[in-house]
N, C-alpha and C positions, 0 to 999 in steps of 0.2 A: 504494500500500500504506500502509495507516494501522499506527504502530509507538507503544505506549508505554512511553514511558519516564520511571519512576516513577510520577509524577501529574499528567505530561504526553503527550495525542496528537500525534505528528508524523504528516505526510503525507509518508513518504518515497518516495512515487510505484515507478519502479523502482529499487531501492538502486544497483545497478551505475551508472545513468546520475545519480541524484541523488550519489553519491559522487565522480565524475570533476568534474560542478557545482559542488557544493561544495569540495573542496581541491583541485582540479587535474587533468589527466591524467596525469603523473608520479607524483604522490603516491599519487592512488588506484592505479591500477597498482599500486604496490611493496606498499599498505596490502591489495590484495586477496590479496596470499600470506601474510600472516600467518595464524598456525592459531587454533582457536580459544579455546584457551587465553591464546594473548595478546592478544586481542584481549577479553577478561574483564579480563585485567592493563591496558592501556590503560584500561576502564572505571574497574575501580577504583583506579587513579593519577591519573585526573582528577576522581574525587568525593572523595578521600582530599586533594589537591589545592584542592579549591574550600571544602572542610566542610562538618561538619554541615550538611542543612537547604537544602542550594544548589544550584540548578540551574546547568548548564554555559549559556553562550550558546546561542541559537538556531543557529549554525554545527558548533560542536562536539558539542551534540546530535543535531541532525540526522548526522554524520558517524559517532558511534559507534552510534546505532540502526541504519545502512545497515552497517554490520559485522559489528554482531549478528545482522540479518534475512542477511547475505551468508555466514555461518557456519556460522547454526544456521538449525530450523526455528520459529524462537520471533519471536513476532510482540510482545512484551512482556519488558522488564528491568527488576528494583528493585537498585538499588546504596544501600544504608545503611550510614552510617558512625556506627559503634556512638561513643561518649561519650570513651571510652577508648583508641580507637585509634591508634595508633604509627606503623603502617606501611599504605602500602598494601593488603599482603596483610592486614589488620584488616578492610576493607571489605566490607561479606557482598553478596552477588550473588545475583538470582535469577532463573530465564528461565521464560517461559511462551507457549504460545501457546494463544491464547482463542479462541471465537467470534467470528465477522466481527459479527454481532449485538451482542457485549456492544464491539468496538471504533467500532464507529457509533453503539451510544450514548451510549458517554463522550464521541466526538468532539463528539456534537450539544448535550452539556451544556455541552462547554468554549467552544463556538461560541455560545455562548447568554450566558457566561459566570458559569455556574453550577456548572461542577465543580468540587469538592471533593477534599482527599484522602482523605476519608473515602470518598465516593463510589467512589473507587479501588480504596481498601483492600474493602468490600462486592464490588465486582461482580470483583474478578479476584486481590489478593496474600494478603485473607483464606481463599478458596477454593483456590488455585492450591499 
């Protein structure tokens, strides 16, 4: 399963098995009862956490998209952290799920390494 998040594609393959992968079988276990409210609140504690402008690791990204896709029906998340914000609950969120089409070909541009965030914002958070 290809997941993006913000103005990045992950390949979270299947979340369930990619989440146990990436943090643990313990972790993920406890991580898959959360609802999906907190699991928004995790999102945005850790871009509220990182700033403006900044991607999480490769680990931790992959970990909160396999949350998101394990939650919701949303194959795509933007978490923006406005200029002025305080707290985590500042962090605006937003979920989407797109065409397989427009996620194959963001992936093929990032693979190319051609994607933009404009490109982004065009094919999925300006329409979405």
């Amino acid at each position: 399963m290809l997941f993006l998040l913000n103005d990045r594609v992950l390949d979270i393959g299947i979340p369930e098995q990619k989440l146990v992968e990436t943090v643990g079988v313990p972790a993920a276990a406890k991580q898959m009862r959360l609802t999906g409210a907190e699991v928004v609140n995790i999102g945005r504690e850790l871009f509220f956490q990182l700033g403006r402008g900044i991607m999480p690791d490769a680990k931790a990204a992959t970990a909160l998209a396999c949350l998101i896709a394990i939650k919701s029906e949303a194959d795509g998340a933007l978490f923006v952290v406005p200029p002025k914000a305080r707290k985590p609950a500042d962090v605006g969120c937003k979920f989407v799920a797109m065409p397989l089409t427009t996620l194959y070909y963001l992936n093929s541009l990032q693979a190319a390494g051609t994607l933009t965030p404009e490109d982004v914002n065009q094919a999925v958070w300006l329409a979405a």
